[in-house]
C-alpha positions in Angstrom: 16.0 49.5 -3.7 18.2 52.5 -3.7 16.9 55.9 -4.9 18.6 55.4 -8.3 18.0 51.7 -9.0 14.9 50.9 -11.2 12.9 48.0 -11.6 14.6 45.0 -13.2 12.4 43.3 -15.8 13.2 39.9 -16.9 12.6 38.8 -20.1 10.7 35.4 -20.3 12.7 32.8 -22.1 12.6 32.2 -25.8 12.0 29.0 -25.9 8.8 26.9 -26.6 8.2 26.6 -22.6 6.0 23.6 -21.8 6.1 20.6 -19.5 9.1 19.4 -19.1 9.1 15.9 -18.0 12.7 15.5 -16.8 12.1 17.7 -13.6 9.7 14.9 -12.1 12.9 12.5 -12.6 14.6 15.2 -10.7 12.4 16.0 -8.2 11.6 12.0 -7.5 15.3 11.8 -6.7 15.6 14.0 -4.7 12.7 13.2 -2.5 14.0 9.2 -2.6 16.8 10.2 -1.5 16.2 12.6 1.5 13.4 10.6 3.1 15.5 7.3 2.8 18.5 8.8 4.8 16.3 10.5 7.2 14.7 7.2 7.7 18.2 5.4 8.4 19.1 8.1 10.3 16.4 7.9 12.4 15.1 11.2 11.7 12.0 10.6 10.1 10.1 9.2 13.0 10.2 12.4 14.5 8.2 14.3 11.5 6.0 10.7 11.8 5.3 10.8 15.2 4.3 14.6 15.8 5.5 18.1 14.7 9.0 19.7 14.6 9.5 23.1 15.7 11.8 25.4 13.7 13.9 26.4 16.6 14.4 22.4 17.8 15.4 21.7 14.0 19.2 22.8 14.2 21.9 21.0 16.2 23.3 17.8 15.8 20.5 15.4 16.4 17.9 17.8 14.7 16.4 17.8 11.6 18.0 20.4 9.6 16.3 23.8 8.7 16.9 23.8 5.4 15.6 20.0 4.6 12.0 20.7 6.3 11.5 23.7 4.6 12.7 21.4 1.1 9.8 19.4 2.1 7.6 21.5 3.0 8.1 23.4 -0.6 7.8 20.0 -2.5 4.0 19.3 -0.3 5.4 16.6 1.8 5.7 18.9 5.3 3.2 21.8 6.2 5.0 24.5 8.3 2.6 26.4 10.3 2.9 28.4 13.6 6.9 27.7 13.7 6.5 24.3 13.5 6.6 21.3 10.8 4.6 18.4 10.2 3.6 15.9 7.6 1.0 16.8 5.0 -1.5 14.7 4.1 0.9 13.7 0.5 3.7 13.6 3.0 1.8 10.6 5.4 0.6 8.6 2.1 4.3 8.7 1.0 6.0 8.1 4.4 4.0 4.6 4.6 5.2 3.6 1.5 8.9 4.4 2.9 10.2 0.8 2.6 10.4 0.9 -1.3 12.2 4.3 -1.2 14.7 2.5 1.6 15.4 -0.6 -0.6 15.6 1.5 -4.0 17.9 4.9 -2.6 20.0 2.4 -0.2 20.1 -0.3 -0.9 20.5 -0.9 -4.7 21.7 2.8 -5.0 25.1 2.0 -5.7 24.2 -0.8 -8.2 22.1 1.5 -10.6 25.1 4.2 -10.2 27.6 1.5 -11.9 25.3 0.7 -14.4 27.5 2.5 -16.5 30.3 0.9 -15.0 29.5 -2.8 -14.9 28.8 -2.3 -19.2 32.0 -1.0 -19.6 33.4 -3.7 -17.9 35.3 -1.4 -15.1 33.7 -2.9 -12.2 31.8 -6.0 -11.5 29.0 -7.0 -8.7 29.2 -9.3 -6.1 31.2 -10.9 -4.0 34.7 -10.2 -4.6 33.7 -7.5 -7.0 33.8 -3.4 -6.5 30.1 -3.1 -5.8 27.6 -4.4 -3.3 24.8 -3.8 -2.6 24.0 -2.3 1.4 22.6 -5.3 4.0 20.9 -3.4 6.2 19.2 -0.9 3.8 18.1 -3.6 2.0 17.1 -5.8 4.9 15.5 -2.6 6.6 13.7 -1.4 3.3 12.4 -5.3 2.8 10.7 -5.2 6.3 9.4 -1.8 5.5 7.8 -3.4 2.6 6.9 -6.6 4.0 5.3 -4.8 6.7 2.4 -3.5 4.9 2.3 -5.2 1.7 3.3 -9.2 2.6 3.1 -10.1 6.2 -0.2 -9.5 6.1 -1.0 -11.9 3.1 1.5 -14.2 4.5 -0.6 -14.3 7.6 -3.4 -15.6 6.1 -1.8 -18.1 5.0 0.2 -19.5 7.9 -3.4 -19.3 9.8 -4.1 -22.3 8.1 -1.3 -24.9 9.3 0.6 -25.6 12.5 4.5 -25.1 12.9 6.4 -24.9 16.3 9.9 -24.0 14.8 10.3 -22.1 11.3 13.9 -21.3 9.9 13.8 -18.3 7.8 16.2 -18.6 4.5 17.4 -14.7 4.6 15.8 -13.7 7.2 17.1 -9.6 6.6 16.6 -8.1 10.2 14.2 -11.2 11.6 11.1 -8.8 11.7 9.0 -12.0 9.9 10.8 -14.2 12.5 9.9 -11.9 15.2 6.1 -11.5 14.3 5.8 -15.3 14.6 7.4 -16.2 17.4 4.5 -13.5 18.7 1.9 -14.7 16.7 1.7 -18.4 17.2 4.7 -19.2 19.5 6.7 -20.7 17.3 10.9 -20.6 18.1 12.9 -19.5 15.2 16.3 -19.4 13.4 17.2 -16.8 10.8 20.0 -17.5 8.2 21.5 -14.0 6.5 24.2 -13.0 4.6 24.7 -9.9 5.6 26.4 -8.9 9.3 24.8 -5.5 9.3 21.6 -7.1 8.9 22.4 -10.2 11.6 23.4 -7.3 14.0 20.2 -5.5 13.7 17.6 -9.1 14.3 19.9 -9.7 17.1 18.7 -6.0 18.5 15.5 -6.3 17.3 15.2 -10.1 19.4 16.6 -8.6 22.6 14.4 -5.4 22.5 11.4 -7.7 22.1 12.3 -10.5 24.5 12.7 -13.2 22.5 16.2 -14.3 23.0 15.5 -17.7 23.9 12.7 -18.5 21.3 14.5 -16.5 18.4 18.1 -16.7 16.8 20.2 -15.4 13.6 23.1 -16.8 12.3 25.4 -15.2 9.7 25.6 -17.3 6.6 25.0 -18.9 3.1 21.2 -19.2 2.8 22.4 -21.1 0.0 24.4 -23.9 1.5 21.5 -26.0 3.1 24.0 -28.1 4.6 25.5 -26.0 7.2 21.8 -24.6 8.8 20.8 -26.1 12.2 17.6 -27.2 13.2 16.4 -27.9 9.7 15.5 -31.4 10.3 12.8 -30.5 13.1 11.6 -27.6 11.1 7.8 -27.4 10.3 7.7 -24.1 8.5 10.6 -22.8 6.3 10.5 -19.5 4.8 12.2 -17.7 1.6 11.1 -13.8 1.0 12.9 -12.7 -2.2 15.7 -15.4 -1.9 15.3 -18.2 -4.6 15.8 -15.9 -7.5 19.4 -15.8 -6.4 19.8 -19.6 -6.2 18.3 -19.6 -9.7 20.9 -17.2 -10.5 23.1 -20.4 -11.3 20.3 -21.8 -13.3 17.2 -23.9 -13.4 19.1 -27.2 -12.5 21.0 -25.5 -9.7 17.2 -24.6 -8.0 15.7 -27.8 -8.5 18.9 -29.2 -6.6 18.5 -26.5 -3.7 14.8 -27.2 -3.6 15.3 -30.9 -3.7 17.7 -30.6 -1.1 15.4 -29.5 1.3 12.8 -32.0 1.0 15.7 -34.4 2.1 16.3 -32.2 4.9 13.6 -31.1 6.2 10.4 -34.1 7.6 7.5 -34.9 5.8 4.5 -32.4 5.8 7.0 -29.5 6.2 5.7 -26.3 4.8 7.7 -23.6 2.6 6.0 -20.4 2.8 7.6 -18.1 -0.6 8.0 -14.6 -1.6 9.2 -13.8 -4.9 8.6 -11.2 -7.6 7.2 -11.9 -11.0 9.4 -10.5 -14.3 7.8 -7.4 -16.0 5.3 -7.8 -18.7 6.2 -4.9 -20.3 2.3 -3.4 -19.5 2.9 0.3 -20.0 0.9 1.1 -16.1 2.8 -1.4 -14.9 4.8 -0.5 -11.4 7.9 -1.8 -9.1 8.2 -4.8 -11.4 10.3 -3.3 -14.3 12.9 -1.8 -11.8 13.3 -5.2 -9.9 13.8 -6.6 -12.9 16.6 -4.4 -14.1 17.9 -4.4 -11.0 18.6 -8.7 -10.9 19.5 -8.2 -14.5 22.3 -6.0 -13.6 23.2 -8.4 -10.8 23.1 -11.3 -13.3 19.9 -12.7 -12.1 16.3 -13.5 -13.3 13.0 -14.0 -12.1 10.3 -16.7 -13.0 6.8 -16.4 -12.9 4.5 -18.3 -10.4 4.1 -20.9 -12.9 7.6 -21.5 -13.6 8.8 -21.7 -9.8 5.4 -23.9 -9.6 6.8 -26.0 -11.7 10.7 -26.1 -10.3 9.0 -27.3 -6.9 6.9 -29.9 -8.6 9.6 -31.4 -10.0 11.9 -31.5 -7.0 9.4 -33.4 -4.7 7.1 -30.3 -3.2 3.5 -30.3 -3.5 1.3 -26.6 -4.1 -1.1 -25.6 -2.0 -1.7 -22.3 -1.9 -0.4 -19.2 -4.1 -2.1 -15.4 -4.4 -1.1 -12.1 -5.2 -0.1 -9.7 -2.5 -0.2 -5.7 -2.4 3.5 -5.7 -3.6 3.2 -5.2 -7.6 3.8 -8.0 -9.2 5.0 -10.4 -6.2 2.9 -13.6 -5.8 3.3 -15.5 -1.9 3.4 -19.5 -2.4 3.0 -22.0 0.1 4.2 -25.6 -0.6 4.1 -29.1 1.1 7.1 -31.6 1.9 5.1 -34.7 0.3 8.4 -36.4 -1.2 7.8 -39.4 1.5 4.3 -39.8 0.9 3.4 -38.9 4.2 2.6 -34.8 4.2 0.0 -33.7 6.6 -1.7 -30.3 7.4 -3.8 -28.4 5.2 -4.7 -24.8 4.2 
């Protein structure tokens, strides 16, 4: 301050004050969307795996200054002794990264248009100006899947035998992977999305599995072109079948039917799939997937309605339960269209 300066008081506003909810909005977006792109880029593992000192944090591979010290200021990073690290809020979010993942990158773009597709200026899809990202998506479901499914899934798949599984978008192949590990089963994973194809194909080489484990880009949706699904004893479909039933009921009982013709008797399908929203005001994850498909011209059926499109198409239930994913409900059917299913759970 300079001899003749004095004191500037600030007059508080004149406003009512108060809470203000539209700054948690804000502040939620913000924190979504750093820690997603520091988790594709790679830089998040290094706040995960240890502490980052200040002077390491600038350069081209670094995390930048000016982000940890945004964390740290929003409780997600402690900075102490020149150095950054997770806080305890920061850990309990940083396992839960997946959904930020799926939600900042991978449907990120879709919410932006929302505006967009209403108007009718852009469309979704396939030959449309808006996609949504593979391999955020793909990455963010393993993420998820990780902590909140596979382990459910497990459980389940304890119960029967398989020796080969094909996995109906298989994302990145972690499920694939973690089988082949588990109970020496060989594999084949069917995606969409190259991004996604090129990262299972890294992640089966890094683990060794190149001769027990394969990807192949395509349709999940065209049965008819996928190898190896007449020996298949296990066939799985995370989060898939509410695109199929994206052309309608009649179109999934079709799909469905189409694999018990394909597939031998007493083959298992192992499913993933979120239930709609109940509009339950505590109610999380559900009402955003739901707006999500709805924006991408898609619905979702409850366990008793897909229970009832498998019935019908020649599968027989034998397990279903609840997982730690809100709202998503694992089911496990039996190829019994012959008459001569075997196995149990």
């Amino acid at each position: 301050m300079t001899p003749d300066a004095q004191p500037l008081l600030i007059d508080p506003p004149s406003g009512t004050g108060g809470e203000r909810p539209v700054f948690e909005l804000f502040e939620g977006f913000a924190l979504t969307s750093v820690l997603a792109s520091l988790e594709q880029a790679g830089l998040l593992a290094r706040l995960e795996g240890g502490s980052v000192p200040a002077d390491a944090s600038e350069g081209e591979d670094g995390l930048p200054l000016a982000t940890l010290r945004y964390l740290a200021q929003r409780g997600l990073v402690d900075e102490r002794d020149g150095a950054f690290s997770l806080s305890a809020r920061g850990r309990e979010i940083c396992r839960d990264k997946g959904y930020l993942v799926w939600l900042a990158g991978g449907y990120g773009e879709v919410l932006e248009n929302l505006g967009a597709f209403s108007a009718g200026t852009h469309r979704y899809g396939e030959g449309g100006d808006v996609v949504r990202r593979g391999r955020w998506v793909a990455e963010g479901s393993a993420l998820i899947g990780r902590g909140d499914v596979t382990p459910h899934a497990t459980e389940l798949l304890d119960g029967i035998a398989f020796s080969h599984a094909v996995d109906l978008g298989c994302g990145n192949a972690r499920f694939l992977i973690g089988a082949a590990k588990r109970y020496g089963a060989s594999g084949l994973g069917v995606d969409l999305s190259p991004e996604a194809c090129a990262d299972a194909e890294l992640a089966i080489a890094a683990a060794g599995l190149e001769q027990q484990v394969s990807v192949r880009r395509g349709d999940a949706a065209l049965l008819d072109a996928i190898p190896t699904l007449d020996r298949a004893q296990l066939i799985v479909a995370f989060f898939l079948l509410h695109e199929i039933f994206e052309q309608g009921r009649s179109a999934l009982v079709s799909y469905l039917r189409r694999l018990v013709q394909l597939t031998p008797a007493g083959a298992f399908m192992l499913v993933a799939e979120v239930q709609p929203a109940s509009g339950a005001p505590d109610e999380h994850w559900r009402p955003e997937f739901t707006l999500l498909h709805a924006v991408m011209r898609q619905q979702l059926l409850t366990a008793e309605g897909w229970n009832e499109a498998f019935a019908e198409a020649g599968w027989r239930a034998r397990a279903a339960r609840d997982v730690d994913l809100p709202g998503a409900v694992l089911l496990l059917y039996e190829n019994v269209a012959h008459g001569r299913g075997t196995g149990g759970v």
